[in-house]
LOGUSE-304911 format. One record per residue (C-alpha): x, y, z. Coordinates in steps of 0.001 Angstrom, whole numbers, padded with zeros to 6 digits, always signed. Example, Ala and Ser with C-alpha at 12.3 -4.5 7.8 and 13.67 -1.06 7.14 Angstrom:
2
+012300-004500+007800+013670-001060+007140
# end
This chain:
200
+000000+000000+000000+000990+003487-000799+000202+006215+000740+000705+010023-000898+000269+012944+000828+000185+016352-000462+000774+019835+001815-001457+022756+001082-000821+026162+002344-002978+029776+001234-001380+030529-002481+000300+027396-003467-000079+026716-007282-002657+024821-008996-001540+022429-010877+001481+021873-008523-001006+020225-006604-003543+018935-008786-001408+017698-011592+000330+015285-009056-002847+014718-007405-004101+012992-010910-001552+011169-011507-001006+009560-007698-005214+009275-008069-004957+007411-011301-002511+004665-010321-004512+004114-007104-007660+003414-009037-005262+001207-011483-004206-000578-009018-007261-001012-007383-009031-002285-010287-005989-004817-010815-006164-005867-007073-009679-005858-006639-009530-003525-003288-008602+000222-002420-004370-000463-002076-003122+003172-002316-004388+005950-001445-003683+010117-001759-004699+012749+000450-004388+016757+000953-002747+017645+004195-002406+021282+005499-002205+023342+008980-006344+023245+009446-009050+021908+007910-010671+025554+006793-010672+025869+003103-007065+026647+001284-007204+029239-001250-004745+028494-003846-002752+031159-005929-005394+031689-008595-008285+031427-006606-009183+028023-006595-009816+026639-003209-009644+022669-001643-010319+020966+001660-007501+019076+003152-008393+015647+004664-005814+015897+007123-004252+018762+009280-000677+018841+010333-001449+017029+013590-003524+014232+012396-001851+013184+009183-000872+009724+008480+002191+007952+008057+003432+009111+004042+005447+007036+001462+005410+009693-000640+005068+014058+000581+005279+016222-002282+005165+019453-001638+003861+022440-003893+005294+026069-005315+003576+029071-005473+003504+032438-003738+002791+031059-001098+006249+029796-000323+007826+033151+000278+005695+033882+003649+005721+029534+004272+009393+030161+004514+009380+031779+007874+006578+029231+009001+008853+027334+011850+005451+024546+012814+005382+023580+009063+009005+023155+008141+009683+021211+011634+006575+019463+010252+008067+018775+006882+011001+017995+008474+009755+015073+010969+007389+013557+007641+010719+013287+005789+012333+011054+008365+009960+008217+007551+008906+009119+004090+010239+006811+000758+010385+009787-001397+010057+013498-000354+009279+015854-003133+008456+019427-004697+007361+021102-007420+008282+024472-008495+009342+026948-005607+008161+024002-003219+011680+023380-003202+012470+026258-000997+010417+024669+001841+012687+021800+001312+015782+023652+001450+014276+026081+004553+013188+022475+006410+016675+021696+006773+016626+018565+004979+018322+019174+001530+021733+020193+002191+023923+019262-000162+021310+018266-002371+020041+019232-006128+017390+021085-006535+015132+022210-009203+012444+025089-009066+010842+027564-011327+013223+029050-013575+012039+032482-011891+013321+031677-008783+016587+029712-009391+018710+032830-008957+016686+033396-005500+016905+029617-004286+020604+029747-004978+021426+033054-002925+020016+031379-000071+022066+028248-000463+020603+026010-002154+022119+024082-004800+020081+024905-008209+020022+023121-011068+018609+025171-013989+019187+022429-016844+016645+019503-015520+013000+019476-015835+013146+017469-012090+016007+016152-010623+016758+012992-007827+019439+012562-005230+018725+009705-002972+014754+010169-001839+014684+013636-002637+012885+014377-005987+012275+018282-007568+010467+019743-010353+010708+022446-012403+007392+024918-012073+004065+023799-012950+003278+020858-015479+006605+019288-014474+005570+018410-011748+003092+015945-013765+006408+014353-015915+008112+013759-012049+005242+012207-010455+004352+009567-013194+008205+008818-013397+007640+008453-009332+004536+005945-009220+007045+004296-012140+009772+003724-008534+007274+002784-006570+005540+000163-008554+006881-000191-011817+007314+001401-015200+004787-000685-017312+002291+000985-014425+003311+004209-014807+003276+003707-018671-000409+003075-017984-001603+005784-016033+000244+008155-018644-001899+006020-021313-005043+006586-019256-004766+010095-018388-003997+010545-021799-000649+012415-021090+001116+013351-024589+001869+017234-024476+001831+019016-027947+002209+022694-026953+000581+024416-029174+003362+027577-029531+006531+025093-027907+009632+026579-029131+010963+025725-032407
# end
């Protein structure tokens, strides 16, 4: 069984959170159709249960609150504006930081990775973020790596902003069960990006 938790915090980024969210959401409901029984499942964790109002005005209700969450394979957590004033938040980075001790992976997307780095838990370790705030993430330490859409050391997996975080999480469910699966979600959730204006 896997279990996936996402954090939410006021202005984190959309699909930071929700392109993960379909992709960990999709393999659970592969799985359970292959096993016959709920086997993983995914939930939305954040400091209350009051409504979180994301960057763009979208808004969610986490299942869990810092205090009741349960044990994670997998935290990811999400960029956005939010990060800037979750920086200085000392009861969710000591949070962050005693998930990761027990976690298989622990991961961001986009500026998520300065929570990471501001935990405590990263040092030494590549990151990726938005390539807005690399030159930020990098004056406070961190070590930034502008050339990789996400990038692994060890248990510790980062994005790039936005819709990579959808390429690292279906290589992720590919760890933790197997690339044909992951393969399979993609096929499902009918992942095959054409930009319409992509670079030429």
């Amino acid at each position: 069984m896997i279990t996936y938790g996402i954090l939410l915090f006021d202005d984190c980024e959309e699909l930071d959170v929700v392109g993960p969210w379909e992709v960990f959401t999709a393999s659970a409901m592969v799985r359970a159709a292959e096993h016959r029984e709920q086997v993983d499942s995914a939930v939305m964790i954040a400091d209350s249960l009051e409504p979180v109002r994301f960057n763009k005005g979208m808004r969610a209700l986490p299942h869990h609150t810092l205090d009741d969450a349960p044990l994670l394979d997998l935290l990811l957590v999400p960029g956005g504006y939010g990060t800037r004033r979750e920086a200085d938040n000392r009861r969710l980075l000591d949070w962050i930081a005693r998930v990761d001790r027990t976690t298989e992976w622990t991961t961001s997307v986009c500026t998520g990775s300065y929570l990471l780095h501001r935990a405590g838990i990263v040092d030494g370790v590549p990151l990726a973020t938005h390539w807005g705030f690399e030159d930020a993430l990098e004056a406070d330490g961190a070590d930034v790596r502008r050339d990789q859409r996400w990038v692994v050391d060890g248990k510790y997996a980062s994005s790039q902003g936005v819709s990579a975080g959808i390429d690292m999480a279906l290589w992720l469910i590919g760890q933790l069960v197997s690339p044909d699966h992951a393969r399979t979600v993609q096929h499902y959730i009918q992942y095959d990006p054409a930009p319409p204006y992509a670079d030429d």
